[in-house]
VOPAGU-2260 file (C-alpha; in pm, 1 decimal, decimal comma):
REM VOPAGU-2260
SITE   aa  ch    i         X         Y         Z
SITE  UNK   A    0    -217,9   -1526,9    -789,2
SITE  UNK   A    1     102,4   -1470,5    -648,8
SITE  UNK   A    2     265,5   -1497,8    -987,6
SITE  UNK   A    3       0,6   -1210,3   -1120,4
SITE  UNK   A    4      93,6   -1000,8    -805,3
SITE  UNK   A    5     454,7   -1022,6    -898,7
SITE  UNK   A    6     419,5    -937,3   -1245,5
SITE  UNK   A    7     193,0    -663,1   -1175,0
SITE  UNK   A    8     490,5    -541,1    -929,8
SITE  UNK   A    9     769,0    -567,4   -1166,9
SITE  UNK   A   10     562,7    -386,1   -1442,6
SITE  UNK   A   11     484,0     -80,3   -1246,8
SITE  UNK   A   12     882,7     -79,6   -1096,5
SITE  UNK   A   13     985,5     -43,7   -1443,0
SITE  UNK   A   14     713,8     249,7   -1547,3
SITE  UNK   A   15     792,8     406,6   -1231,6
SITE  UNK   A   16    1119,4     588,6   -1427,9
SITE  UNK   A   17     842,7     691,9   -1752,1
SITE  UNK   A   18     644,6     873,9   -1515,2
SITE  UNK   A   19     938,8    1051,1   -1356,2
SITE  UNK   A   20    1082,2    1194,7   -1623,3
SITE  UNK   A   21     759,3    1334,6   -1776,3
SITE  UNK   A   22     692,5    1688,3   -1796,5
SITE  UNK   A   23     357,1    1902,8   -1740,7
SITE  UNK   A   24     276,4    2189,1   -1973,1
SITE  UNK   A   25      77,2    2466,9   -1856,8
SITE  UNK   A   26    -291,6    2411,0   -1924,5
SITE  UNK   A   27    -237,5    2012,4   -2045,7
SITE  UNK   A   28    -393,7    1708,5   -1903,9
SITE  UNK   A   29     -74,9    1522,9   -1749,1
SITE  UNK   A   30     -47,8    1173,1   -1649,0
SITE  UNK   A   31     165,9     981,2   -1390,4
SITE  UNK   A   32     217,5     631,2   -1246,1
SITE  UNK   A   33     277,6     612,9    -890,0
SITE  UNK   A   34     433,5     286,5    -732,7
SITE  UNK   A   35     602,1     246,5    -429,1
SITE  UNK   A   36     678,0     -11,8    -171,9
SITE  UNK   A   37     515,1      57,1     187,8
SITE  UNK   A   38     535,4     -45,7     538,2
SITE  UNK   A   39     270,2     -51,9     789,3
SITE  UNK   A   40     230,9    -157,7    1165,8
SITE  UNK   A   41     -76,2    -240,4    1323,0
SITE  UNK   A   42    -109,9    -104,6    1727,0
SITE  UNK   A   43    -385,7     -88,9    1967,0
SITE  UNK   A   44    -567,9    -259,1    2224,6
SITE  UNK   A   45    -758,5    -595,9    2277,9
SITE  UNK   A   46   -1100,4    -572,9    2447,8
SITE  UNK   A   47    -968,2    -740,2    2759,0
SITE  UNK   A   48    -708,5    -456,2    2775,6
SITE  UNK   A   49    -380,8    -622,5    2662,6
SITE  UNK   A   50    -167,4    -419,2    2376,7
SITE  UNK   A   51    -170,2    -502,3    2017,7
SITE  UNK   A   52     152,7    -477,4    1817,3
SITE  UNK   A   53     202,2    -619,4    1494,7
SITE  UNK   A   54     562,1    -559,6    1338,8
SITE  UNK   A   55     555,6    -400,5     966,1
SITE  UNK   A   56     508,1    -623,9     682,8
SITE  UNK   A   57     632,0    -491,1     312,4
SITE  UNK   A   58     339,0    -425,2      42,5
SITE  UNK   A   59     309,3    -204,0    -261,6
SITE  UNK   A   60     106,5      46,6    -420,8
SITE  UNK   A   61      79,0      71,9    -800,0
SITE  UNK   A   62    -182,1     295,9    -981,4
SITE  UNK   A   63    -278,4     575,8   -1224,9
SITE  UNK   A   64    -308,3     933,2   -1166,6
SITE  UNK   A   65    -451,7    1202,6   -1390,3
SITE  UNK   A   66    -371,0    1613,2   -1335,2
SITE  UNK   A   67    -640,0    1806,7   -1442,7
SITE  UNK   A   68    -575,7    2211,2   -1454,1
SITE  UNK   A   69    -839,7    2431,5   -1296,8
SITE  UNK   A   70    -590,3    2772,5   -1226,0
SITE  UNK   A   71    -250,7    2834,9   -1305,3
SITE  UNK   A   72     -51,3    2587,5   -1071,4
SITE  UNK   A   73    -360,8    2435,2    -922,9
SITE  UNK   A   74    -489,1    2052,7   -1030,7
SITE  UNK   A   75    -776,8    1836,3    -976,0
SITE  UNK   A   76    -597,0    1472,8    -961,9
SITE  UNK   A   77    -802,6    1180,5    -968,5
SITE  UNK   A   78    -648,3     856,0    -945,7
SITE  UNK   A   79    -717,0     484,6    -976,3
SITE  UNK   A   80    -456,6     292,8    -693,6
SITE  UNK   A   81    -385,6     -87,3    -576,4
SITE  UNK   A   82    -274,1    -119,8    -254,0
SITE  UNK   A   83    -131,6    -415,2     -29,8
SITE  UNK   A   84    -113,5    -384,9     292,5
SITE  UNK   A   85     -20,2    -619,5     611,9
SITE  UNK   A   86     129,6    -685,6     941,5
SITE  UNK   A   87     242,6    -937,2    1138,0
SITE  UNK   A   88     365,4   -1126,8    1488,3
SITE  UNK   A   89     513,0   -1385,2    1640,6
SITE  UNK   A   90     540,4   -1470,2    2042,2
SITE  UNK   A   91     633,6   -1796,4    2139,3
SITE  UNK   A   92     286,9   -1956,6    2145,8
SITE  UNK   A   93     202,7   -1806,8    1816,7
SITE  UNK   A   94     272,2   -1647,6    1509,5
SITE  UNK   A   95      11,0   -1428,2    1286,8
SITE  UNK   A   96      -4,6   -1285,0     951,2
SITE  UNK   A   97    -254,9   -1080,8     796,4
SITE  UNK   A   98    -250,3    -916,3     451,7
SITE  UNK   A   99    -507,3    -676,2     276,4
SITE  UNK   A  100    -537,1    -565,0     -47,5
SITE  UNK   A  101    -753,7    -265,0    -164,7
SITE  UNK   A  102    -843,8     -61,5    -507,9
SITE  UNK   A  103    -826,0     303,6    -377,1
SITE  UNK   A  104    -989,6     596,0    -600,8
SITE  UNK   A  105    -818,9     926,0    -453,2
SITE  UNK   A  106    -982,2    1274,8    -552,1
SITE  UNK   A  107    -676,3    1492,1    -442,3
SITE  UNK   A  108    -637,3    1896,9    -543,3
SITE  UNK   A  109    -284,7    1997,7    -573,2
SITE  UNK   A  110     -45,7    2267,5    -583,4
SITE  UNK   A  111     245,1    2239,5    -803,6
SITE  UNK   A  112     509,1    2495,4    -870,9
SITE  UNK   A  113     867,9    2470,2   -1042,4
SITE  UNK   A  114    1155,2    2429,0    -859,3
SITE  UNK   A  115    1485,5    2374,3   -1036,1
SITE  UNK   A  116    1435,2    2137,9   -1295,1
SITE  UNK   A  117    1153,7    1962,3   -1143,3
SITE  UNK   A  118     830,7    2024,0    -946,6
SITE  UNK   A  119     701,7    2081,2    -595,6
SITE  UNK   A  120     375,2    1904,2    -517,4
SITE  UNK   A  121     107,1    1980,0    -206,5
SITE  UNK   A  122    -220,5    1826,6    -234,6
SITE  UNK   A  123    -532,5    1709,1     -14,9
SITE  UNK   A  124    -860,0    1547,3     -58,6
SITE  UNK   A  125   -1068,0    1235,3       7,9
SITE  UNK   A  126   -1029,4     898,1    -126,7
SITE  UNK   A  127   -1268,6     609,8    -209,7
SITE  UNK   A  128   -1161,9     272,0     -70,0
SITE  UNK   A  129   -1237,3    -133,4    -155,5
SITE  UNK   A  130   -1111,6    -404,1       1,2
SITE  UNK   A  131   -1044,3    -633,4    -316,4
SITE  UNK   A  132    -909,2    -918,7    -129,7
SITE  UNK   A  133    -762,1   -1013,3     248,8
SITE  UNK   A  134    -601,2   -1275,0     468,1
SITE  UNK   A  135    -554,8   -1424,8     808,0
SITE  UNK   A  136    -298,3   -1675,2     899,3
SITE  UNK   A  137    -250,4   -1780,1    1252,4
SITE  UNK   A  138      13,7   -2038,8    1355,6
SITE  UNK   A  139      10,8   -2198,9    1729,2
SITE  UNK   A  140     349,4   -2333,8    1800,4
SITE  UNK   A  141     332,9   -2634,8    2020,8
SITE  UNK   A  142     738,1   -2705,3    2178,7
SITE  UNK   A  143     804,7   -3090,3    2309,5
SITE  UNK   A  144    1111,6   -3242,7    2368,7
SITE  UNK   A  145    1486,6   -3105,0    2401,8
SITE  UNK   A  146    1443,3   -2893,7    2054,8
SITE  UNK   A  147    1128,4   -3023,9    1867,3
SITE  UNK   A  148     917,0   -2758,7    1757,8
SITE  UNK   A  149     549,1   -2878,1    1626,0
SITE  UNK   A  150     370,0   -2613,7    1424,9
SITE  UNK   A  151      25,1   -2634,1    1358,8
SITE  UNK   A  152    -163,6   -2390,0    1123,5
SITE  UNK   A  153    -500,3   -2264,4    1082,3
SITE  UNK   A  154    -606,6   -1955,9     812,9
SITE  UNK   A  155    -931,0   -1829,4     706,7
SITE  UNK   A  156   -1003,0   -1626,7     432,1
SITE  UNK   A  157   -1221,2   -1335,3     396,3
């Protein structure tokens, strides 16, 4: 899987320039290919009060988007989007990972006017979101001795 993820990352990387240097004409369907790599963290609270703070773990986002013209300078995008995202934390009694993955459908209107030699974009809209896949890894460290370090793991899998 991981290999699949990878090559799946690499391709989009390298179509990432394509899209870029495309150009929209005035009343044509216009295509792009988004792909970025993201960052989240993951803050709150635990029901018996205590704070939640999971440090950023990297992911990616990789998709297709289509610009549809309805008026001059106004577009109807809809888009088909993978998305990984995770977070994670380590104390000295434990250490947790989780990771999520999701196929995102966003149904965006945008505003897009020329600037220089390129384009300004402002868009809004809903999105439709499935988790596709998502993991849980939680490590209890166990310390004995001078400097021995014991680590036992547990995951599940949803």
């Amino acid at each position: 899987m991981k290999t699949i993820t990878f090559s799946f990352l690499i391709y989009f990387l390298l179509t990432v320039p394509l899209a870029i240097a495309q150009t929209a004409d005035k009343g044509k369907l216009t295509e792009t290919v988004p792909g970025n790599i993201n960052r989240q963290n993951l803050t709150g609270k635990y029901p018996d009060g205590t704070n939640l703070n999971y440090k950023s773990k990297p992911g990616y986002l990789a998709g297709v988007n289509v610009q549809i013209p309805i008026v001059p300078m106004f577009f109807f995008q809809p888009g088909l989007l993978y998305i990984t995202k995770g977070a994670k934390q380590v104390s000295e009694q434990f250490a947790s990972k989780f990771s999520l993955s999701n196929d995102e459908m966003p149904l965006n209107v945008v505003y897009k006017s020329l600037l220089g030699n390129g384009y300004v974009m402002s868009g809004f809209g809903p999105f439709i979101s499935y988790a596709t896949g998502g993991e849980s890894i939680h490590q209890k460290l166990f310390r004995y001795g001078r400097n021995g370090l014991v680590i036992q793991k547990y995951s599940f899998v949803r």
